[in-house]
ZAVO-934523 format. One record per residue: y, z, x of N, C-alpha, C in turn; residue in one letter. Coordinates in steps of 0.2 Angstrom, whole numbers, plus 5000, padded with zeros to 4 digits. Atoms other than C-alpha are relative to their C-alpha. Layout:
BEGIN
YZXYZXYZXa/...
//
This chain:
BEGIN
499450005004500050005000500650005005x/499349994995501849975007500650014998x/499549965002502950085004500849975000x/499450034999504850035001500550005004x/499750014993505350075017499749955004x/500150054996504449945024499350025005x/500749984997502850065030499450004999x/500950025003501050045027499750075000x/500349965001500250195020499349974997x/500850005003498350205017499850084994x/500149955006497650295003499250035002x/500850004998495950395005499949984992x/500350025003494550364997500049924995x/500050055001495050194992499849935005x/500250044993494450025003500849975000x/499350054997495749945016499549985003x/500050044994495649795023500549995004x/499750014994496049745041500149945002x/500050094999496449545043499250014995x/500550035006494549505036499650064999x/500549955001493649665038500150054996x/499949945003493449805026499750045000x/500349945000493049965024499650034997x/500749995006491250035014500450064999x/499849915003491750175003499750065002x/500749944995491050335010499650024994x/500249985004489650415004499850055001x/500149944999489050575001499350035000x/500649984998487350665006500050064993x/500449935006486350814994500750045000x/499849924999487250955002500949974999x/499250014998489150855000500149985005x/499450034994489450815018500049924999x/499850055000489850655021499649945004x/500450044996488550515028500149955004x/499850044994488650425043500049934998x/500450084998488550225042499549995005x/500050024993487350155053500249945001x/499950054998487550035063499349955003x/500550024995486449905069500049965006x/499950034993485949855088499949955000x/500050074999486349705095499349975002x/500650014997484949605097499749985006x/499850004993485449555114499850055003x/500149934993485349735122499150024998x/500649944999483549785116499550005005x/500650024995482649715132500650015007x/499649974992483449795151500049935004x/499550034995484449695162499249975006x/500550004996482949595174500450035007x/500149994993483049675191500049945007x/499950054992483349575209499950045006x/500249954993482549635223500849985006x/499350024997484149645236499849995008x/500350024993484049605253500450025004x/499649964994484449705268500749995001x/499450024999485949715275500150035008x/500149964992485949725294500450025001x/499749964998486649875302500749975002x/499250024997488749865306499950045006x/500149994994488749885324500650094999x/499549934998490150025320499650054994x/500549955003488950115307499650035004x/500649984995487650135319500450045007x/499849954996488850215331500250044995x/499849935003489450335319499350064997x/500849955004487550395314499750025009x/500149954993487350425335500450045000x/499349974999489250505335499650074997x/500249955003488350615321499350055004x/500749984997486650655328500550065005x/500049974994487550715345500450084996x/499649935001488750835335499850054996x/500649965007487450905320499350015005x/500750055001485850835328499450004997x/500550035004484250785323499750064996x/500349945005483450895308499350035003x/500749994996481950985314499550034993x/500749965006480451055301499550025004x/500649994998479051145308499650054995x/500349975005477651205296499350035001x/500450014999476151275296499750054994x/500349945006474651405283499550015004x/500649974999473251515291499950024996x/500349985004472051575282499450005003x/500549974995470851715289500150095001x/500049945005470351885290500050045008x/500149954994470351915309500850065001x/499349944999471452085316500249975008x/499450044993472051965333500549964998x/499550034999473551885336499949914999x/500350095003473551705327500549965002x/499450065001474951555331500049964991x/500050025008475551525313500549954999x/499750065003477051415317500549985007x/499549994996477851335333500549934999x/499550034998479451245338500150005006x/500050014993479351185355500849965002x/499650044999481151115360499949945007x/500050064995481250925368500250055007x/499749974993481650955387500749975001x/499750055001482850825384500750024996x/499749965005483850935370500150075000x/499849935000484551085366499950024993x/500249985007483951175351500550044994x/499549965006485051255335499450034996x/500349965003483851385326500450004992x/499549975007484351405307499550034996x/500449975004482951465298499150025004x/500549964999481351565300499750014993x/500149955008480451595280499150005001x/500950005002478751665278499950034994x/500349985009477551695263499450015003x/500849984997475851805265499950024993x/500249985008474751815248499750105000x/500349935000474351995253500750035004x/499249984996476152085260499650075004x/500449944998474952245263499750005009x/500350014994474052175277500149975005x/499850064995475052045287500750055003x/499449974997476052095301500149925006x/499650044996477151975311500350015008x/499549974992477851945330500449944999x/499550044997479251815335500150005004x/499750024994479551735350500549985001x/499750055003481051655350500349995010x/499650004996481651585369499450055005x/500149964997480051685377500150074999x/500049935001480651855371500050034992x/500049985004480051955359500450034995x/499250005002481151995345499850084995x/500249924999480252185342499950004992x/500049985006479752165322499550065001x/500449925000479052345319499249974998x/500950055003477052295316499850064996x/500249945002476852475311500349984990x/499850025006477852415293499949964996x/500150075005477552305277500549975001x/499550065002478752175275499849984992x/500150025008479052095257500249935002x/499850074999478951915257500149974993x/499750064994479651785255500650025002x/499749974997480351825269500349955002x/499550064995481951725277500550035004x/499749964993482551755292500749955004x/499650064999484251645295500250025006x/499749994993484851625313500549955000x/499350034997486651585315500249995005x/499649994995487251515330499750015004x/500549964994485551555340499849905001x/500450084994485351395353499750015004x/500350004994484151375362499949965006x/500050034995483851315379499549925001x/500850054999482851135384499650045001x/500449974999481251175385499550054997x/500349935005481051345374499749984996x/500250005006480151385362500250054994x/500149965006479851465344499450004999x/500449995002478551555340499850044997x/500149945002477751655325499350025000x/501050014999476051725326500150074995x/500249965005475351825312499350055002x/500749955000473851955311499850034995x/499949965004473052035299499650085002x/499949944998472852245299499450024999x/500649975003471152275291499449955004x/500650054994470252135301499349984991x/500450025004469152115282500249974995x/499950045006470052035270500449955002x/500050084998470451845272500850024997x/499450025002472551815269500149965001x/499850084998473351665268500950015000x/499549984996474951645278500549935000x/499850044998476251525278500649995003x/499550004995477651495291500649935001x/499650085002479151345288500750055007x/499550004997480351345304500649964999x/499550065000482051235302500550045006x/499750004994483151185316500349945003x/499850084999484151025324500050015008x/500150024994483950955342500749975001x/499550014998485550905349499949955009x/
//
């Protein structure tokens, strides 16, 4: 409707048209609210876009020094993992980290898991020297043991070796080192 100023007012519940389309009257559901339209899918979108396998893109000579540049100043990630399972009361190797001789090590993490917390006692080597965990005490795992800022030399190593206290019940032990080579 347009009003005698010259504005177009819309009235509800009545249809307006827009150049040729119009408007469906609304309708109302059981409970009175108001029911959606649907709409129907184009029949163009129901099948995905084919795929094209893509083709390499050789390394940019200046990309590949920025991933040495990175290496020397982070460097390279290190994982070392290992699981015992066994019921002797001697000193086991459960998890080493040998550093290249080549590289200098950065230590970030140490995390152990024993399915038995009662019976397992732990030692740590880090660098040759033992790092005096009380053996006389339980630990509660999952244990994580983060080392900030602990470098090691070419050469050294990590080492954790497990034991269990009773010498007769089987425990299963697992030991996850991280750490970067530089």
């Amino acid at each position: 409707m347009v009003m005698p100023t010259g504005e177009l007012q819309l009235i509800p519940d009545e249809e307006q048209v827009v150049g040729a389309e119009g408007q469906q009257p609304r309708e109302f559901g059981p409970a009175g609210q108001p029911v959606l339209p649907t709409i129907e899918q184009d029949p163009k979108r129901d099948a995905p876009l084919p795929s094209l396998p893509l083709v390499p893109i050789p390394p940019d000579p200046e990309v590949v020094r920025e991933a040495e540049i990175r290496q020397l100043i982070f460097g390279v990630p290190v994982v070392r993992l290992n699981r015992h399972s066994g019921s002797e009361n001697l000193w086991r190797e459960l998890v080493r980290w040998d550093v290249s001789s080549a590289r200098t090590g950065d230590l970030h993490e140490i995390s152990l898991l024993s399915d038995n917390d009662s019976l397992t006692r732990y030692r740590i080597f880090i660098g040759g020297i033992n790092q005096e965990i009380p053996e006389d005490r339980q630990t509660s795992t999952p244990l994580e043991m983060k080392w900030q800022r602990t470098v090691l030399p070419p050469g050294s190593s990590v080492v954790v070796q497990v034991r269990n206290t009773d010498g007769a019940t089987t425990i299963t032990v697992d030991g996850v080192i991280t750490g970067s080579e530089r």
